[in-house]
N, C-alpha and C positions, 0 to 999 in steps of 0.2 A: 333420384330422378334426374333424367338428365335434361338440360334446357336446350332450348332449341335448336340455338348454334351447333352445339356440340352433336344431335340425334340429323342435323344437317349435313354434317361433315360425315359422319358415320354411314347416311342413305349416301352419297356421294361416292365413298369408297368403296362400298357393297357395288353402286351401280358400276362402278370403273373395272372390278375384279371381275362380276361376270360377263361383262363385255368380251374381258381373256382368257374366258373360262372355268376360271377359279370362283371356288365357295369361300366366303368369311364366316367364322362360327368365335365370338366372344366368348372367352370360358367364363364359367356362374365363379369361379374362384374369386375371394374379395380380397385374398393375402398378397401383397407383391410381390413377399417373398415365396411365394411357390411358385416349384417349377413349371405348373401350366396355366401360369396366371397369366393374362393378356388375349389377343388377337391371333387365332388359328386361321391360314391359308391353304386349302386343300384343291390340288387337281385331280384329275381320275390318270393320268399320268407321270406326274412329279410327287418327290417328296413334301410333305408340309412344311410349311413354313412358321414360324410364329417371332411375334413382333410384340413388344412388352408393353405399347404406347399405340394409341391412334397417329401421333405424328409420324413414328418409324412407319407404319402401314402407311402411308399418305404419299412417304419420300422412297418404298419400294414401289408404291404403283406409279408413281410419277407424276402426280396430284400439285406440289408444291412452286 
């Protein structure tokens, strides 16, 4: 479960990506160590992105 702060940060960066147009889709994976664990960024024109941390997501959209 995640606590508030943290589901705060989260609606924050969702709000800032679609603002640019970009989807955020968290992947259900719970291993670190898989290759599609973390934070997926998709546009309907760019390649996706993905970012292994909420922070990395935060410091590509420019949040920080």
């Amino acid at each position: 479960m995640l606590s508030g702060m943290s589901k705060a940060r989260e609606n924050r960066a969702r709000r800032a990506a679609e603002r640019r147009g970009y989807t955020i889709r968290k992947s259900r994976v719970r291993d670190p160590l898989a290759t599609d664990y973390g934070w997926h960024v998709t546009h309907s024109r760019r390649k996706a992105e993905q970012f292994r941390t909420l922070a990395e997501l935060e410091h590509w959209l420019g949040l920080e």
